[in-house]
C-alpha positions as CSV (number, residue, x, y, z in Angstrom):
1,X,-16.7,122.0,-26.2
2,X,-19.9,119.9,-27.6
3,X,-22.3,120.4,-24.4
4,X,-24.0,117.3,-24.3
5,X,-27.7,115.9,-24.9
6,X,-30.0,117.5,-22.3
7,X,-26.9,119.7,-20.3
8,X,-28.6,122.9,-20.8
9,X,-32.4,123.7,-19.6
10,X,-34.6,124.0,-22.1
11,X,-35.0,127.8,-21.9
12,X,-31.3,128.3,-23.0
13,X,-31.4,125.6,-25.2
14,X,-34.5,127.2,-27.6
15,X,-32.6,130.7,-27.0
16,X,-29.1,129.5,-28.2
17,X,-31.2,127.2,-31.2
18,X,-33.2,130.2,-32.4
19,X,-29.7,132.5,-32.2
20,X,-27.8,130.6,-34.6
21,X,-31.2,129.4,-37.2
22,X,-30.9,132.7,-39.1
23,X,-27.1,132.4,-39.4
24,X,-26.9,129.0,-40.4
25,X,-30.0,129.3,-42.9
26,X,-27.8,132.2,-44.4
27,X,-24.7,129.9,-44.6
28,X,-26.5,127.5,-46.5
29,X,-27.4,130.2,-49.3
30,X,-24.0,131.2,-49.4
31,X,-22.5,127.5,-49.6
32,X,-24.6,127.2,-52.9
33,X,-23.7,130.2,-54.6
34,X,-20.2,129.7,-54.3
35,X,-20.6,126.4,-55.4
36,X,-22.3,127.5,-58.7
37,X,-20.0,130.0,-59.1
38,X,-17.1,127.8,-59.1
39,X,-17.9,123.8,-59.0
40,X,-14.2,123.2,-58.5
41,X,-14.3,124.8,-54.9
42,X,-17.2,121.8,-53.9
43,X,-14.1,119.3,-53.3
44,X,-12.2,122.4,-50.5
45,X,-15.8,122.3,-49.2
46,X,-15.6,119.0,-48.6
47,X,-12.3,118.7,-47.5
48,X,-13.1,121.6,-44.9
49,X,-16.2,119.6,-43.5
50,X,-13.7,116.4,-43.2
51,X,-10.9,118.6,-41.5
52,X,-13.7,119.7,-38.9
53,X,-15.2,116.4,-38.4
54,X,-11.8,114.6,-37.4
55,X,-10.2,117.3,-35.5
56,X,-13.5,118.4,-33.3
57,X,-13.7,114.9,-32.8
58,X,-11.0,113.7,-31.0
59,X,-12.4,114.6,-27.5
60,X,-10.7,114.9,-24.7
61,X,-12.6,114.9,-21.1
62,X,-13.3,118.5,-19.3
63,X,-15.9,120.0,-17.9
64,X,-18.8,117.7,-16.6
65,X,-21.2,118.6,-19.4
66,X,-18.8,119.2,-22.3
67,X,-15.5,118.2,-23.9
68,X,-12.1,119.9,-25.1
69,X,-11.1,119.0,-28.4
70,X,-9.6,120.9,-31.8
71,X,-12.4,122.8,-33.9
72,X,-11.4,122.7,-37.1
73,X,-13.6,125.4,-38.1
74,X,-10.6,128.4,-37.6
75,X,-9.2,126.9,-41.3
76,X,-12.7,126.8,-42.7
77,X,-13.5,130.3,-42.1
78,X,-10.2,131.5,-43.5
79,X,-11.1,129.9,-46.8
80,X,-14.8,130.7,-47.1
81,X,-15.8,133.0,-44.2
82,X,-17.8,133.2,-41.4
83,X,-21.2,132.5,-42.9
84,X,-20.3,129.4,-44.6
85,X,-18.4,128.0,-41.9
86,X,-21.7,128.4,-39.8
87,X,-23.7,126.0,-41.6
88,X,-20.6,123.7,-42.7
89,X,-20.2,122.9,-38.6
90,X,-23.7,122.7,-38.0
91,X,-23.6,119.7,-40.3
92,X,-20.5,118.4,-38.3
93,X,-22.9,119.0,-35.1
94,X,-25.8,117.4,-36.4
95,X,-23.9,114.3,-37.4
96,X,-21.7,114.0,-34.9
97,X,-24.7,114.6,-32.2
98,X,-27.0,112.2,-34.3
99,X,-24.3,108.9,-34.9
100,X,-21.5,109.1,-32.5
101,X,-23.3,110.8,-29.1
102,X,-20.7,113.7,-29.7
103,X,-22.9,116.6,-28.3
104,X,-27.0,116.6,-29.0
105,X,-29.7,117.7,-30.3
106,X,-31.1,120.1,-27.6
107,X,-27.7,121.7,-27.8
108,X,-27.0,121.8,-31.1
109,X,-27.8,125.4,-31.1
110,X,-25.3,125.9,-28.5
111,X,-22.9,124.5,-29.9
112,X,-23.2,126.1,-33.3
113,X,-23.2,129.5,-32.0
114,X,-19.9,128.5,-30.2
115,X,-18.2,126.5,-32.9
116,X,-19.6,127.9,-36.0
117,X,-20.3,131.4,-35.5
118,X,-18.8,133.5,-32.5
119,X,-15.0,131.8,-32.4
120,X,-14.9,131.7,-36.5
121,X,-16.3,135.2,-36.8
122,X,-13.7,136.5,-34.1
123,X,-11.0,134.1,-36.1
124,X,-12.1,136.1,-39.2
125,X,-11.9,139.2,-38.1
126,X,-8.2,138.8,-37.0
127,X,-7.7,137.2,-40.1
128,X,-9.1,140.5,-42.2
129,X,-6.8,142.4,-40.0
130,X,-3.7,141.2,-39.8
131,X,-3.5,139.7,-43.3
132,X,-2.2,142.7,-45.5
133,X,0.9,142.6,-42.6
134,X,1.7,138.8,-43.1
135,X,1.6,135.7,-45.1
136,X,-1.1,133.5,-45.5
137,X,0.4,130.6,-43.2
138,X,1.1,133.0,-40.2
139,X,-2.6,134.7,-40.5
140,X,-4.3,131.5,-40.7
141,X,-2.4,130.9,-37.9
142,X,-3.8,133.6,-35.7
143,X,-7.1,132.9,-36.8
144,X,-7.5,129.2,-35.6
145,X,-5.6,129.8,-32.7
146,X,-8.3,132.7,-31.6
147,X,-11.0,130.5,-33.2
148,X,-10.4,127.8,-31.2
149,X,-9.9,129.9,-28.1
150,X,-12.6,131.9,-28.0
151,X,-15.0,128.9,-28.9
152,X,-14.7,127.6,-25.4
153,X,-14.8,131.3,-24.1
154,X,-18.2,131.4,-25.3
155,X,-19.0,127.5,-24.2
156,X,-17.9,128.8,-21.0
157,X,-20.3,131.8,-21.3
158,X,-23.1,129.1,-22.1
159,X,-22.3,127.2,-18.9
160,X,-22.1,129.9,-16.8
161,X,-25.5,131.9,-17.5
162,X,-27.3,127.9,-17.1
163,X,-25.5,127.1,-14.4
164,X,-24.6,130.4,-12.2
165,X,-23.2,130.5,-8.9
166,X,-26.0,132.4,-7.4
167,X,-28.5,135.5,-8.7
168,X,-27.2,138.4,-11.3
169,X,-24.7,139.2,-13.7
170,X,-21.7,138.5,-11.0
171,X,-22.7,135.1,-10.7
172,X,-22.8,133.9,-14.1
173,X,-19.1,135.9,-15.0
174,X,-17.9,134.2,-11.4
175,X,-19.3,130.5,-13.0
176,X,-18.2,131.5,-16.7
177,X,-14.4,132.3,-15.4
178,X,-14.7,128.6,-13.6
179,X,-15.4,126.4,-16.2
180,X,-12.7,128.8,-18.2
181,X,-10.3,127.6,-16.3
182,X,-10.9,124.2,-16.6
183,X,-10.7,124.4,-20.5
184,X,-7.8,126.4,-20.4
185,X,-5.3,123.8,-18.9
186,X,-6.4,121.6,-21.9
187,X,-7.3,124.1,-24.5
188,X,-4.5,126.9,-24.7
189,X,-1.7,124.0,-26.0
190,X,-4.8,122.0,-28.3
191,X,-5.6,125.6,-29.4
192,X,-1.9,126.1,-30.8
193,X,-1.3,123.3,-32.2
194,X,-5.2,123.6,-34.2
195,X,-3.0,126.6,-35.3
196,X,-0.1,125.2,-36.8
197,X,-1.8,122.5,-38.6
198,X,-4.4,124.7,-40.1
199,X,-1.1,126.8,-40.8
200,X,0.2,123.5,-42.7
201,X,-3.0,122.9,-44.3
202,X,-3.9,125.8,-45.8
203,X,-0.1,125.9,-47.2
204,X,-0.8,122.4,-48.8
205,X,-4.0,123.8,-50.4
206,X,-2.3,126.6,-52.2
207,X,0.6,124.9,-53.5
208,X,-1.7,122.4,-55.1
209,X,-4.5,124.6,-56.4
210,X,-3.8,128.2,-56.1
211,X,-5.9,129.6,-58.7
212,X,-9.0,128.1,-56.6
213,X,-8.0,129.2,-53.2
214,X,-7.2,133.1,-54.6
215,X,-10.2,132.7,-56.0
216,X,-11.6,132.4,-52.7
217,X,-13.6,135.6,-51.2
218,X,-11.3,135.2,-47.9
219,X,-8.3,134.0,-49.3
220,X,-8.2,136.4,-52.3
């Protein structure tokens, strides 16, 4: 889903930048405090950021513009939440966009507010709901299937309202449901399988360091 360097004009570019700057600012104080709080939860940071970086990217071609990959970011926010995970993917972004051409610059807001705040927070949230019903496995599960989903729901949104099919609302929905369907015949079977390896992960972590991940405002 990274749109790339220069996709978007420069209007929704500074719109989707100054969106997710508050957010991501915010991440960043809450990255630090947990990591004073607890210094041992600095290495599940770190593996978190790595689990991201590889599995968002392995790109796959799309939609002109953008790319369908894994997101990583729907095990992320079920270990630290959804602030956090905002500013953990923006450095993803920023790095993948600066050394391997993997989105951009002008879009890194765009990009963060699809695959570091909307699908994570929407992950979360199913996450928070369905938890007390299930085990851990099955709720992470849920939560980076939808995570991943609804990422390129929202990248889809971002095409559509720069690139709408004519004037008004209808036209942008009408352009958002076409490049939708485009991700989806990649994206619903990458989207699952994000699932059950984040499902697999997060079952690792426990079994190897419980006491941290409980410890965990998410995971707790």
């Amino acid at each position: 889903m990274h749109i790339m360097e220069g996709f978007l004009p420069p209007r929704w570019a500074a719109a989707w930048t100054l969106a997710a700057a508050p957010i991501v600012v915010y991440g960043a104080k809450q990255t630090i405090d947990i990591i004073r709080q607890d210094t041992r939860v600095k290495a599940l940071v770190a593996i978190g950021i790595a689990f991201v970086f590889i599995l968002s990217a392995l790109k796959f071609p799309s939609v002109t513009g953008s790319t369908s990959h894994p997101t990583g970011t729907g095990l992320l926010v079920v270990l630290f939440g959804p602030a956090v995970t905002a500013f953990t993917a923006t450095i993803v972004l920023l790095y993948q966009a600066l050394l391997l051409a993997h989105g951009g610059i002008t879009t890194l807001g765009a990009n963060v507010v699809a695959m570091g705040i909307i699908g994570p927070t929407v992950g979360w949230t199913a996450y928070q709901i369905i938890r007390p019903y299930t085990s851990l496995e099955r709720a992470t599960f849920i939560a980076a299937v939808l995570t991943d989903w609804t990422t390129y729901l929202v990248t889809s949104l971002q095409l559509g309202a720069a690139f709408p099919a004519g004037d008004g609302l209808d036209a942008i929905i009408i352009s958002a449901l076409d490049f939708a369907a485009i991700f989806t015949l990649t994206q619903v079977p990458i989207g699952i399988l994000e699932g059950i390896l984040a499902a697999a992960v997060i079952g690792y972590l426990t079994r190897l360091g419980s006491e941290t991940i409980e410890s965990l405002e998410v995971a707790a």
